[in-house]
C-alpha positions in Angstrom: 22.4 12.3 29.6 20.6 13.7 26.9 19.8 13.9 23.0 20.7 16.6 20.4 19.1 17.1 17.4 21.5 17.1 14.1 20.6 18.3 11.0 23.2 17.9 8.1 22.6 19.7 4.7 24.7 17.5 2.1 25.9 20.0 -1.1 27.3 18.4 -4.3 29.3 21.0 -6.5 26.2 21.5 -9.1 29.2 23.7 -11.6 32.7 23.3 -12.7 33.9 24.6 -9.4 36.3 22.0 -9.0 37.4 22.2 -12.7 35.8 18.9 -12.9 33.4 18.5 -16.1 30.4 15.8 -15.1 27.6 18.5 -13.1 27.0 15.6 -10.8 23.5 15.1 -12.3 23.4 11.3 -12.2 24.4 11.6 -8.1 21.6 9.8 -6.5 22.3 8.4 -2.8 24.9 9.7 -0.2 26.0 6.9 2.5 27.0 7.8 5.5 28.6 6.6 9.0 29.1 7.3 12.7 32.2 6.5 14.6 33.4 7.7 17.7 36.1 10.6 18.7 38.8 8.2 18.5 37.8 5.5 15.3 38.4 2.9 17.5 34.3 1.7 17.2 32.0 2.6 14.6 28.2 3.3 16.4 26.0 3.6 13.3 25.2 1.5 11.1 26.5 -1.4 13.9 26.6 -4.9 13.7 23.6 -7.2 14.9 23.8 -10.7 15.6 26.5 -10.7 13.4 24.8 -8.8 11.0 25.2 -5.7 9.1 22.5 -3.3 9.0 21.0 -1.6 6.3 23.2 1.1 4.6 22.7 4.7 6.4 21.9 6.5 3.5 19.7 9.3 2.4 18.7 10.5 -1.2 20.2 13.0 -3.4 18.0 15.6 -5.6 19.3 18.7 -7.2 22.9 17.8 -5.9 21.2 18.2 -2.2 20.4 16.0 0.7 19.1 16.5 3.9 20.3 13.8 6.8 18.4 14.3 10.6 20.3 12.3 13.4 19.5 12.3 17.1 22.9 12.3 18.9 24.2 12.1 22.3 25.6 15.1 23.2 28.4 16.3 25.1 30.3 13.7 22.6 32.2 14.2 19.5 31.9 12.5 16.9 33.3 11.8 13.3 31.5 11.5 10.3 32.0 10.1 6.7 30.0 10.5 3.5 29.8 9.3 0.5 27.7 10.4 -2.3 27.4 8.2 -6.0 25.0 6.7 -8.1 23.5 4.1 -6.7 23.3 2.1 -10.0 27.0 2.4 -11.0 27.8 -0.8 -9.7 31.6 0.5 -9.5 32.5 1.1 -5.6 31.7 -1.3 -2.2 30.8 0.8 0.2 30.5 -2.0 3.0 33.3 0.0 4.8 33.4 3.9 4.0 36.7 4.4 5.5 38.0 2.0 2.2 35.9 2.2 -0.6 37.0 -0.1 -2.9 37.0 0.5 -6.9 35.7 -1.9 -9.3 37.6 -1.3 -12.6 36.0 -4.2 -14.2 32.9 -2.5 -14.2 34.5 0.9 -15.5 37.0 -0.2 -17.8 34.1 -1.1 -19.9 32.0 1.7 -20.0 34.7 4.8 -20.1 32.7 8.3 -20.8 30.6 7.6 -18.4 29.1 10.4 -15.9 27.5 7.8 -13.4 31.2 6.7 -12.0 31.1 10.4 -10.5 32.0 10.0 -6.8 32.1 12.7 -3.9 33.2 12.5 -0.1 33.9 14.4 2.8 34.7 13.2 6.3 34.2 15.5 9.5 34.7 16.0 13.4 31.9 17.5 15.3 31.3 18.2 18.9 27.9 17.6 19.7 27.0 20.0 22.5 23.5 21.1 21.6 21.5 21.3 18.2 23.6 21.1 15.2 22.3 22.4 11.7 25.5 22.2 9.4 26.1 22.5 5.6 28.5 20.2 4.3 30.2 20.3 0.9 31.6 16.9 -0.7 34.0 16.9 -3.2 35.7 14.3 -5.6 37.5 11.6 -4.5 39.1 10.8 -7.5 41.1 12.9 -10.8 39.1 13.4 -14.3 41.4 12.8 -16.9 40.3 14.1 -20.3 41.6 14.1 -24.0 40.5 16.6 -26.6 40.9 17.5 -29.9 41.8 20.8 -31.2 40.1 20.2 -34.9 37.6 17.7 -36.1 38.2 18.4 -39.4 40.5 18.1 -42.1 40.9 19.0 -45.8 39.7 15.7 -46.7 36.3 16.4 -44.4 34.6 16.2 -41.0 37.1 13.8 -38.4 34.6 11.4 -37.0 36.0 9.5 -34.3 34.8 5.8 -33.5 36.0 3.6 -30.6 38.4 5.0 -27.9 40.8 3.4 -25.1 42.5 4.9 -22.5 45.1 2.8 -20.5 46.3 4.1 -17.8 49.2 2.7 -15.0 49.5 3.9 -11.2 46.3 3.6 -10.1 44.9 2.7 -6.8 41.9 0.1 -6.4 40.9 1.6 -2.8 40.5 4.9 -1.4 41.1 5.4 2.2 38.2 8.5 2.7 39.7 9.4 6.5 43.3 9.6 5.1 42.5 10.8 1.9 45.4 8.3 0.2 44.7 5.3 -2.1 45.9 1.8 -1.4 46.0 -1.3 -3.1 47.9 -0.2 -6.3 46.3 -1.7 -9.4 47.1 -3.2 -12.4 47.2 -0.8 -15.9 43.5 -0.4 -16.9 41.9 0.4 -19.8 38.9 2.2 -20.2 37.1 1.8 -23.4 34.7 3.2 -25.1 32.5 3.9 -28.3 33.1 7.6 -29.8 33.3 10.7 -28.2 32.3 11.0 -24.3 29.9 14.4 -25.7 29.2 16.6 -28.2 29.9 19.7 -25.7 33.3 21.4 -25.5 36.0 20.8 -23.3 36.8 24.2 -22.4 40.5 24.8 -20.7 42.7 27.6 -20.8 40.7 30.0 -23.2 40.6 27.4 -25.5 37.7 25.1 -26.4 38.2 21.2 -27.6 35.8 18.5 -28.7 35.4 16.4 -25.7 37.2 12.8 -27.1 37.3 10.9 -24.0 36.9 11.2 -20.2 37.4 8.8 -17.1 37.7 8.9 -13.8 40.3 7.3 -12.0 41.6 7.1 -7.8 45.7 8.0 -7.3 47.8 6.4 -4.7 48.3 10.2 -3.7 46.5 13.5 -3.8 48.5 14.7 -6.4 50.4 12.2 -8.9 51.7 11.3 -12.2 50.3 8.2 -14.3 51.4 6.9 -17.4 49.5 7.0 -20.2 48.1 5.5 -23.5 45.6 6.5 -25.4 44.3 4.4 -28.8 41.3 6.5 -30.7 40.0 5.3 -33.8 39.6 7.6 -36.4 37.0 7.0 -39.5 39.2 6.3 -42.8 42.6 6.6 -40.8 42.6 4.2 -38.3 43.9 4.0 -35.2 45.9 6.6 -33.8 48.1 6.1 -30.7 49.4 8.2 -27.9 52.0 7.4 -25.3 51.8 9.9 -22.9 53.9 9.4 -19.3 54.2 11.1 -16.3 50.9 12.5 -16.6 50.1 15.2 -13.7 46.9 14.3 -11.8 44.9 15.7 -8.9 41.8 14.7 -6.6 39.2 16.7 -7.6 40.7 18.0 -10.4 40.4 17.5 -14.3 43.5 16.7 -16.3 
């Protein structure tokens, strides 16, 4: 009966609003799909011939976007983004209601920024022009280990390779429920010295940043268990069993 123009304006947090610590710099591409009031048909992208279109996707800069749609109106509609690298290699994004996680890819390359990941899903009644702001955020916890001291009577602490092995994870992320699925096996994320030279900051306190990876929970908020294995220069390697670990979406442990 007639068409509505929709403009959406796609904000990435640029700070450490969500006490996250990656700035979302290497965030290049959102994705994003069209389904119906109900979910019970998807409308864009749609199948042709049997085959899936392109990707709907637009490109990040600055932690921004800008996505123009003409719409139907009178209809409401529900919406689902997701914002990455596009490079990262790390999530299938053939279906954004379940994004699944490749840990092979990550578990190699722990300290990494680019497995940064950001959603958000919405409902909107199109009834006439639409010019919206909408905010992602992280799908996913950041857990982090520091170290209060990186030196010793004996010198400067340098620290060499690190692994993080961590058990309770989920290998898909369900964006309209918000809740993982698919629990995965204990993985380990490795890594070659420390994820920065910056400070972990947390409670008044500042740390030298040792390791930091990003991982998906069965549940918005959880506990993992955890083992940590950083090798220190002229000490060796120096374990840490920590269970029961308190994680959150969107949140830094």
């Amino acid at each position: 009966e007639g068409e509505a123009s929709v403009k959406f304006s796609i904000a990435l947090p640029d700070g450490l609003q969500t006490k996250a610590m990656s700035q979302a710099e290497s965030t290049d591409i959102v994705y994003y799909e069209i389904w119906n009031s109900d979910w019970s048909r998807q409308l864009y992208p749609v199948e042709e011939a049997g085959v899936q279109s392109a990707y709907a996707s637009a490109v990040v800069d600055g932690c921004k976007a800008t996505i123009d749609l003409k719409l139907i109106s009178d209809q409401t509609y529900n919406f689902i983004f997701w914002a990455q690298n596009e490079a990262c290699g790390a999530y299938d994004v053939n279906e954004l209601q379940n994004v699944r996680i490749d840990y092979g890819v990550m578990a190699g390359q722990g300290n990494q920024d680019k497995f940064d990941a950001f959603y958000a899903v919405k409902a909107i009644a199109v009834d006439g022009p639409v010019n919206e702001t909408i905010t992602l955020k992280r799908p996913f916890s950041q857990l982090n280990f520091g170290a209060s001291k990186m030196d010793s009577s004996f010198g400067p602490i340098t620290v060499g390779a690190t692994s993080v092995t961590v058990d309770g994870l989920a290998a898909t992320f369900n964006t309209v429920s918000g809740a993982g699925t698919d629990a995965a096996a204990p993985v380990t994320f490795v890594a070659n010295g420390l994820a920065t030279d910056a400070s972990l900051v947390t409670g008044g306190n500042s740390y030298a940043w040792v390791t930091m990876d990003y991982m998906c929970m069965m549940d918005a908020k959880s506990t993992v268990d955890v083992t940590a294995a950083i090798e220190v220069a002229g000490v060796g390697t120096v374990d840490h069993e920590i269970p029961s670990v308190p994680v959150q979406r969107n949140y830094r442990t």
